[in-house]
N, C-alpha and C positions, 0 to 999 in steps of 0.2 A: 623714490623710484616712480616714472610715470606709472598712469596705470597701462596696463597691458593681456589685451584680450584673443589669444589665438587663433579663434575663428574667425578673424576680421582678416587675416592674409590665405585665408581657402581661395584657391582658383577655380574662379568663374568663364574663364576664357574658354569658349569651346575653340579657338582655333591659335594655338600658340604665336607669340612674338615671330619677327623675321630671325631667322637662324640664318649667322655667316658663315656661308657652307666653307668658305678659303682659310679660315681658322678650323672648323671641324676635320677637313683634313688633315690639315696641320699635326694639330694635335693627337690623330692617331697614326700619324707618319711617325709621330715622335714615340709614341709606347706599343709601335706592332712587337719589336721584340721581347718586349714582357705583359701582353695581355692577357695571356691564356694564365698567367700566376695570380692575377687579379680580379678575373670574371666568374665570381663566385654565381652572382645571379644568372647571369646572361648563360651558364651550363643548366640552371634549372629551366631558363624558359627555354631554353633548347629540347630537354628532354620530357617539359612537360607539352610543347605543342605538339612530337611526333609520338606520345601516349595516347593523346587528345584521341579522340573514335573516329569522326569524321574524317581525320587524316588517317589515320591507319585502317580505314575500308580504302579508302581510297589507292594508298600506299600498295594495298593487297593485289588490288584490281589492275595496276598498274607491271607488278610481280609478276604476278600469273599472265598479263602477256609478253612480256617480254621473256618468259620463261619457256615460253607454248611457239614452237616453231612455225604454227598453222593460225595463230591467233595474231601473230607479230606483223606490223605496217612494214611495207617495204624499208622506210625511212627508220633510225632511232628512238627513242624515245629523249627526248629534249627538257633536260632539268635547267633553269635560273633561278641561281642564289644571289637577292638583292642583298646589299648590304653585308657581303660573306665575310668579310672582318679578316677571321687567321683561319679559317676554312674550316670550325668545329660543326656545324649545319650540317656542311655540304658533307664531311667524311661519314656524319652519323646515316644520313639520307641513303649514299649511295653502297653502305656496307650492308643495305639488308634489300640494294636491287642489284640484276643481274649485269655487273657492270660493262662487259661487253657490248651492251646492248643500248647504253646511255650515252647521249649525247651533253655533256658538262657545259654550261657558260656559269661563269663568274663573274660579280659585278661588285666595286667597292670605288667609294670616292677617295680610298689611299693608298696610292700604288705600293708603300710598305705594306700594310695590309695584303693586298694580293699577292706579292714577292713571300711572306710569311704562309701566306696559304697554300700555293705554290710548292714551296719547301717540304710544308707536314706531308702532302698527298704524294710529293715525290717518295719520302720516307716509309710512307703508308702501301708503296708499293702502286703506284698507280702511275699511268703515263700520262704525264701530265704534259705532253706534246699536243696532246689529243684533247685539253682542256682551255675551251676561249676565257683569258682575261680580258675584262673591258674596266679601265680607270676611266670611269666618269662619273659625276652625280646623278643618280638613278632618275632623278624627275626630271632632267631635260634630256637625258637616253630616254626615259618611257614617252617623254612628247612626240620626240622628232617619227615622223610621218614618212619622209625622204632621206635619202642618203649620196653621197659621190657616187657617180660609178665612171671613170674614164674610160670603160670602154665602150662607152654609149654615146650617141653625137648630140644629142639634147644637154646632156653635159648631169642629169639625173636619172634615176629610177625610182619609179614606186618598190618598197621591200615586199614582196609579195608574201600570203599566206605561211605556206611554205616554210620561205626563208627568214621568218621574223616571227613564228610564234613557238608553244613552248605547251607540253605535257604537263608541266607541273613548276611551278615558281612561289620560291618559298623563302621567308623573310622572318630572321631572330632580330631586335633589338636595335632597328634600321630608320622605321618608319618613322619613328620620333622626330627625327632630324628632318623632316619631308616640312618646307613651308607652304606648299600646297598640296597637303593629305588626298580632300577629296579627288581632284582631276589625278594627282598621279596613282590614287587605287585605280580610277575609271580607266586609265589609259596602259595599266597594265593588267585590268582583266581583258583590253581588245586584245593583248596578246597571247591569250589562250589557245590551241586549241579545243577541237568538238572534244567533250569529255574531259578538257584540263582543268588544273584545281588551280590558286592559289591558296597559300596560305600564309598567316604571319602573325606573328608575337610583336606587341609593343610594349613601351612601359605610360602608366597610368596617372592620371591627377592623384594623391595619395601616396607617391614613391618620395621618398624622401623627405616627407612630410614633418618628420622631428628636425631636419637641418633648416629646413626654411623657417618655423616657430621659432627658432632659436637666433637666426638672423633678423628678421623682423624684429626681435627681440630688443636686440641688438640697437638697432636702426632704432625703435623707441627710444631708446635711452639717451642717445646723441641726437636727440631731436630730427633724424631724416625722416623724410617721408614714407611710410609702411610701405612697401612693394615688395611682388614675391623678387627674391633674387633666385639665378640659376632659372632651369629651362622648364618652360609650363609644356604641358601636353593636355591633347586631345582627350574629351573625355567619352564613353561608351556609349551614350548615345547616337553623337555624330556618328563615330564607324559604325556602326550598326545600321544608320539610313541612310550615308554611303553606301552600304554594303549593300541594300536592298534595292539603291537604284542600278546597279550595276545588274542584279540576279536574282532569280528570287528563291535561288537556292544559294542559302546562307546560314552561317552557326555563327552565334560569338559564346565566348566562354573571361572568366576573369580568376584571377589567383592573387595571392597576396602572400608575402615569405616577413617575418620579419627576421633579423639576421645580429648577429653577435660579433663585436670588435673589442681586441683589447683593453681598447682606446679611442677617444674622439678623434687625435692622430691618425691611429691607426686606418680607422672610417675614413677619415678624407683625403688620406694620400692614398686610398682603394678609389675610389671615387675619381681622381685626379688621374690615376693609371692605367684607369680603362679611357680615358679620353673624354671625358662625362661631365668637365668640367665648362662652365660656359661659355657659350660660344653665341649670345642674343648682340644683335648689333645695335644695341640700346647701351649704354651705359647703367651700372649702377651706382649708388652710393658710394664712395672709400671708402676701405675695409683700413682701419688702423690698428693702431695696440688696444688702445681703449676698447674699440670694437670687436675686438678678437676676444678680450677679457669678458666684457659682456654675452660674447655669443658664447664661449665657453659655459659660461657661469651660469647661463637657462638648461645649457641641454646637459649638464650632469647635474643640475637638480632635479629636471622632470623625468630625465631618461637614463641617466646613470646607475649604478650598480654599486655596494659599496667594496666590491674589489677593483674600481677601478672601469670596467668595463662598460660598453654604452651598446643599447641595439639601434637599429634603423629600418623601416621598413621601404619595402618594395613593392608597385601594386603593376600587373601588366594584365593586357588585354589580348586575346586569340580569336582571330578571326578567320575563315574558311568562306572563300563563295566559288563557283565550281559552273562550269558552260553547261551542267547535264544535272538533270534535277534526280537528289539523292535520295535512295531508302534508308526510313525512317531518318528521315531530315532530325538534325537533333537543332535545338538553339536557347543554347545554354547560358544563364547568369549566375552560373553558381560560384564562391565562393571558398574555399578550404582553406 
C-alpha cells in the first residue's frame, strides 16, 4: 500500500470551488419529496440556530411588537427565508410569531422545493395565498439593484426601501452553496431594515471529514492525484470578517454533531438524499469498483463499528449580524 497520511487532504481553501448552481437544483428538484425523511442534520441546525440567544432576544423583540397594538409599524413585519428547502425554518420561525401580523417570502433555487414547502404550511394551517415564492438563486436575487416595472415609461424602477427590505432573514444550510459568500452576506444585509436581524447556519470545513479521508484514500491507491472530493466550504474566520464588515454588531457561534449510520450505505445514500451530493464544476477522479473497494476498506477500519455501523461528523457555523447594535453583544466560538 502507498503510504497515506490524512492530514495532507484538510481544506485550506477559504473560499470553496465554483459550485454549478443548474445541477444543485437539479438535484433537489429531484429529492423535495423525501427530504425531510433524510435531514437528520439540517433539523438540529434548524433548532440549534433559533435556541442560539442572539436570536431569540431578538425573536422576543420582534414578538412583543407585533403583539402590542401601539408598538406595531403601520406595515407588517417582513420575514425572508433563504434557501427555505421544504419550509422546516420558516414553520418553526413563524409558530412562535404572531402570524397575522407577518409578512412571509420564501426563497429557494428549487421550485420542487418551494412547491413542497408550500404544501406543509398549507397543511399546517396557514394561508399560503399570502406567502411570496421566488424560484431563484439567492446571490443573483440578493445582487439585482433594479427590477421590470411596465407601468413606468423608463422602462425600470429603483425597489425602494420599503418594498425590498426585510425585519428578519434567516438562512439553515443554504449559504454553502453561495459561490460568492462575501458580496452575497453584504448584499443581503443592504436588505435589512432599521433593527433587522439576519441570521444563518452553514455547514463547516470538518463535516464530512471521515468520507473525504476515506476517498483520498482511495485516490492514493490507484495512483490519482490527492484532492478533496465533494464540496469545500468556507471556513470561520472569513464569515466572521465578512460579518464585521457588514456591522459591528455580530456573533458567530460553531457546533459539531457526530452522527451514527447502520452502514456506510446507509450514510451515503443520506447524504445523496438530501441533494449534498456534488455539484463542483471541476471534475474529479473516476470512482470505480477498485475505488469503491478501497474507499470502503479506509472508513470501516478507521471509523467502523464492529456491528457493522459507521459515524460521520458534521461541523456548522451560526452567524447573527443585526442594523441595531445589541445588548450584551454575545460572540461566541464555542463548541459542544
Amino acid at each position: 500500500m502507498n503510504n497515506f497520511n490524512s492530514n495532507n487532504i484538510m481544506e485550506r481553501r477559504s473560499i470553496p470551488p465554483e459550485m454549478n448552481k443548474v445541477l444543485v437544483g437539479q438535484r433537489f428538484d429531484r429529492r423535495a419529496h423525501e427530504y425531510d425523511r433524510y435531514a437528520d442534520v439540517q433539523t438540529k441546525m434548524i433548532q440549534t440556530l433559533l435556541d442560539w440567544q442572539p436570536v431569540q432576544q431578538h425573536m422576543q423583540v420582534l414578538k412583543e411588537q407585533n403583539g402590542n397594538h401601539n408598538l406595531r409599524m403601520h406595515e407588517p413585519s417582513k420575514l425572508l427565508d433563504i434557501g427555505c428547502g421544504t419550509g422546516a425554518l420558516t414553520q418553526a420561525v413563524i409558530s412562535a410569531l404572531p402570524s397575522t401580523s407577518i409578512e412571509l417570502s420564501m426563497l429557494d433555487l428549487s421550485p420542487r422545493m418551494l412547491q413542497e414547502a408550500q404544501r406543509k404550511l398549507m397543511l399546517a394551517g396557514y394561508d399560503v395565498e399570502q406567502i411570496q415564492l421566488i424560484a431563484a438563486d439567492a446571490e443573483k436575487w440578493a445582487a439585482v439593484d433594479k427590477v421590470m416595472d411596465n407601468d413606468n415609461d423608463s422602462g425600470t424602477r429603483t425597489i425602494t426601501q420599503s418594498q425590498d427590505s426585510y425585519d428578519l432573514i434567516l438562512s439553515s444550510a443554504a449559504f454553502q452553496w453561495f459561490n460568492q459568500p462575501q458580496f452575497t452576506l453584504q448584499a443581503l444585509y443592504k436588505r435589512l431594515r432599521t433593527k433587522g436581524m439576519l441570521t444563518f447556519a452553514t455547514f463547516m470545513p470538518g463535516t464530512l471529514q471521515q468520507l473525504h479521508e476515506a476517498c483520498a484514500y482511495a485516490d492514493s491507491q490507484l495512483n490519482f492525484d490527492v484532492h478533496p472530493r465533494g464540496q469545500a466550504y468556507v471556513n470561520a474566520v472569513d464569515w466572521q470578517t465578512w460579518m464585521g464588515k457588514c456591522t459591528s454588531s455580530s456573533a458567530w457561534m460553531e457546533q459539531e454533531w457526530t452522527l451514527t449510520y447502520d452502514s456506510l450505505e446507509d450514510m451515503l445514500q443520506r447524504v445523496r438524499r438530501i441533494g449534498a451530493s456534488n455539484a463542483l464544476q471541476q471534475r474529479s477522479a473516476p470512482i470505480t469498483r477498485k475505488w469503491i473497494h478501497y474507499m470502503k476498506e479506509y472508513y470501516y477500519e478507521h471509523y467502523g463499528m464492529e456491528n457493522g455501523s459507521v459515524h460521520v461528523t458534521y461541523r456548522a457555523g451560526f452567524g447573527y449580524i443585526s442594523s441595531e447594535q445589541i445588548s450584551n453583544k454575545i460572540n461566541e466560538s464555542s463548541l459542544k
